[in-house]
N, C-alpha and C positions, 0 to 999 in steps of 0.2 A: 558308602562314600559316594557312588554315582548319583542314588539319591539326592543327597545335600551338592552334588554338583548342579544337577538340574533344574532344582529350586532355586539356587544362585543366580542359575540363567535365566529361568523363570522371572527373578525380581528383579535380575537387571534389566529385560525386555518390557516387562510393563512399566519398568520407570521411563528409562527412556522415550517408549509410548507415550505420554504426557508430554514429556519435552515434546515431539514430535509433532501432538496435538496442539502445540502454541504457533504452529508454522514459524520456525524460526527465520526462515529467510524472508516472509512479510516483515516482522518483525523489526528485522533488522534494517529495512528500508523506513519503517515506523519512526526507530530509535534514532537514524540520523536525520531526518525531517522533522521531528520534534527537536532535537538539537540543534540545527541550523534556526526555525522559529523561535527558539530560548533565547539564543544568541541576540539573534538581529532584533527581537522584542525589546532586549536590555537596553535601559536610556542608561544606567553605571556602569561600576564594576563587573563583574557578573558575580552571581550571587550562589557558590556553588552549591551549598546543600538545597539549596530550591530547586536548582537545577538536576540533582540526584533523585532528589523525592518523584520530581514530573516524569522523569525517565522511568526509574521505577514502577510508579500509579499507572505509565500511560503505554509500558510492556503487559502489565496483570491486565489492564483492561483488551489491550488485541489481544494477550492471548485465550484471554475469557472467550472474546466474540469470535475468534478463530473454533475454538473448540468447540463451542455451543453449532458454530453456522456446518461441522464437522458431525455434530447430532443433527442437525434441522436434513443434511445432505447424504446421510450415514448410505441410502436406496442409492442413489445414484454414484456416489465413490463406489458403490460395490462395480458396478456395470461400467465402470470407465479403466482404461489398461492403467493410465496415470497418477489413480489414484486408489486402485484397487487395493495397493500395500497400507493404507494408511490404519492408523488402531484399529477403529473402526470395520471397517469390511475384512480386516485380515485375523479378526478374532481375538485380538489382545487386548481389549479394554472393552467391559458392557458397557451400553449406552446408557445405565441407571448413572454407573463412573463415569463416564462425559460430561454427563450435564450438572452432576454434582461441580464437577470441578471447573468446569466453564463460571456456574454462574456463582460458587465463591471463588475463582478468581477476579471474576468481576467487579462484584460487590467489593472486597479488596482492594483493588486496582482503584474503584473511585473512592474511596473512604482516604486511601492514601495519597492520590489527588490532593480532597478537598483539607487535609490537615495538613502536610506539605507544602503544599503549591498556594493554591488558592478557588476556592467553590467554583469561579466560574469555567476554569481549566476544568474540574470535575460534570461540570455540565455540559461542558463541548465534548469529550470524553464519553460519557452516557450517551449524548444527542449521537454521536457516530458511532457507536454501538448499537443504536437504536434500529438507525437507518441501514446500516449494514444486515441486522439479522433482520428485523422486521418489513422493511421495504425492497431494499437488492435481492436477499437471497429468494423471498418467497415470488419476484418475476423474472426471474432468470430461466423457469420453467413456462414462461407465458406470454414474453415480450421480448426482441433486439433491443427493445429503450433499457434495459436492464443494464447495458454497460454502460450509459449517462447516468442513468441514476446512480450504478454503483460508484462512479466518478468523482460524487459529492461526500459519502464518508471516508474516500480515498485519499482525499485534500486537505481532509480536517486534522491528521497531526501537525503540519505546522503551526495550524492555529492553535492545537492546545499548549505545544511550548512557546509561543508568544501572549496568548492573555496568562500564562502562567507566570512570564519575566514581567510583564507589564502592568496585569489587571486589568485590562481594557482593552477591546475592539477597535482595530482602526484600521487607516489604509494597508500599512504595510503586511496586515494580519490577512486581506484580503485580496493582496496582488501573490502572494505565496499559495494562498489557495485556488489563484486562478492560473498560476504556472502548474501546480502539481495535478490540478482538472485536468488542461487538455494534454499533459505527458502521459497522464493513463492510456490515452485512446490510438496511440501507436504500440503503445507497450501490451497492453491486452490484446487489442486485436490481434496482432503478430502474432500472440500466443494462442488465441483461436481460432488462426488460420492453420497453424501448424497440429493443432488438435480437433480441429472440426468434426472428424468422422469419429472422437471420441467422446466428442461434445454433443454429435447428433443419436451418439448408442445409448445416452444417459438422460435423453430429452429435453436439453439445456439448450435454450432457442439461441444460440450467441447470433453474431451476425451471418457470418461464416458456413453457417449450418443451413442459411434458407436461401444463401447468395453462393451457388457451387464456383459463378465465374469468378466471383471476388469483384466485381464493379463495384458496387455500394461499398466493401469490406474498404478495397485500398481507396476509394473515394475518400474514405473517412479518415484514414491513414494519413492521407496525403495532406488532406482538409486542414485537423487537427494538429499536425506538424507544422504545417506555414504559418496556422495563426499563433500555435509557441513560441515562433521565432522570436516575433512582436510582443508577445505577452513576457517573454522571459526578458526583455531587457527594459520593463517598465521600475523595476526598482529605481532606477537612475535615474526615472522621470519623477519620483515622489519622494527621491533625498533618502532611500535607503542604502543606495552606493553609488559612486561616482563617474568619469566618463572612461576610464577603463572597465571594467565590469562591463558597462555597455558595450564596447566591441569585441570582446571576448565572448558575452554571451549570444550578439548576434551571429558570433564565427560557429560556435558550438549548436545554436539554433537551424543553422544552414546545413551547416555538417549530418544532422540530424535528418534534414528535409531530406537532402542528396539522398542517404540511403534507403529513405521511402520512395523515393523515385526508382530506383535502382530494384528495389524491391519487385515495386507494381510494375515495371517493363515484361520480369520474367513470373511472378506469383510463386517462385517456387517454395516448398517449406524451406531449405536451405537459406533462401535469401530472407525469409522474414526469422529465421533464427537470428540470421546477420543483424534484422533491424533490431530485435529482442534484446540481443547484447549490445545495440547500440546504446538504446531509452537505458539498461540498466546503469552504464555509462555515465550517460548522457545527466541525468539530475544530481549525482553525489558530485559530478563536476564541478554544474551550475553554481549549486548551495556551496560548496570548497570556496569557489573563485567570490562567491560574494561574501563569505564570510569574510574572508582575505583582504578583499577589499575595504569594507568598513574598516577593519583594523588598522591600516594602511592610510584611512581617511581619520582616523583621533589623532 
């Protein structure tokens, strides 16, 4: 009987391991930035089963590239506190199973894209799976320009639920991806400030790691916060929501700055946890209140 109990445990720790391996909490920042992009892409109705399929296609494929960039990084999760538990270095899934199942999630994930949604969704989809495993991760051991580059597959789910509602590339596909660009770079860094000496045990060049006073670190912090301010209330200037949206999201913008400021006075890890929770905050707000808004504007 204890047998068959421990084998029980046994299946349910390597299942879950999988879950695990999709990074559910990227994921779920994935899922509502692809859903905000669906939305505001819609010139109709909204068009729900399209909307299910993109969601669906466009979960398989992060959790694909989550898992595979969890193979590509297997050495360094081992040597890091934070991420030492993960499958991976904690001995619950072989890496031969990782990469099975990363790259048929993947393949997956865009099959059901391009039959769902629509090809070009499935190829922005790929294009940021691409740049994620094949360009971010392999300089993140070799470059600080690693958090801008990784910045650009980081922007691309709202473009896949906007050419997915639309079909087509246009401004507003592009002012979403230049709001979610520079919210990464208060939002990571924080989290690399607060991790740096685990970032530096793993040989992961973040910024953090070769900047001990943090100048450049909260330079950039600071940098990329003020120009969001301005970036995040540009919907209003190309007719994707109106002049409320606008001073809301410049209130929300400001709000955001202050605690970078607030942050860089003291550099402490507590305070950039502070600003950490802010960014997580800070864009499922944005996206809510313009959603809201268009609504509001039919």
């Amino acid at each position: 009987m204890s047998e068959i109990r421990a084998e029980a445990v046994s299946t349910f720790d390597k299942s879950w391991a999988y879950v695990v391996l999709t990074k559910p909490d990227v994921t779920f920042l994935v899922v509502i930035t692809t859903v905000a992009g669906f939305y505001l892409g819609s010139a109709g109705p909204l068009d729900w089963p399209r909307l299910l399929n993109t969601l669906l296609g466009t979960m398989l494929v992060a959790g694909g590239a989550a898992s595979l960039n969890q193979y590509v990084e297997r050495e360094q999760d081992s040597r890091m506190r934070r991420t030492a538990s993960r499958p991976l270095p904690s001995g619950l899934l072989e890496p031969r199973e990782v990469l099975r199942f990363g790259v048929g999630t993947t393949i997956l994930g865009a099959l059901w894209l391009a039959l769902g949604a629509n090809v070009l969704a499935c190829l922005v989809a790929l294009l940021t799976s691409g740049l994620y495993l094949g360009v971010y991760t392999p300089l993140k051991t070799r470059t600080t320009l690693s958090t801008a580059v990784g910045a650009i597959p980081g922007a691309l789910p709202p473009v896949i639920g906007w050419v997915a509602a639309r079909g087509t590339l246009s401004a507003g596909a592009w002012v979403l991806f230049a709001i979610l660009f520079f919210w990464q770079f208060p939002h990571f860094m924080s989290i690399a400030w607060m991790y740096r000496q685990d970032y530096a045990r793993a040989g992961i060049r973040m910024l953090p790691v070769v900047d001990p006073k943090g100048d450049a670190t909260f330079r950039q912090i600071v940098c990329s916060s003020a120009i969001l301010v301005w970036v995040s209330a540009l919907p209003s200037l190309v007719g994707m929501a109106g002049v409320a949206y606008f001073f809301v999201a410049l209130a929300l913008g400001m709000i955001l700055l202050h605690i970078a400021l607030w942050a860089n006075r003291s550099r402490t890890n507590a305070r950039a946890k502070w600003l950490m929770h802010a960014t997580v905050a800070h864009i499922p707000l944005l996206l809510v209140w313009m959603i809201l808004n268009k609504l509001a504007m039919r």
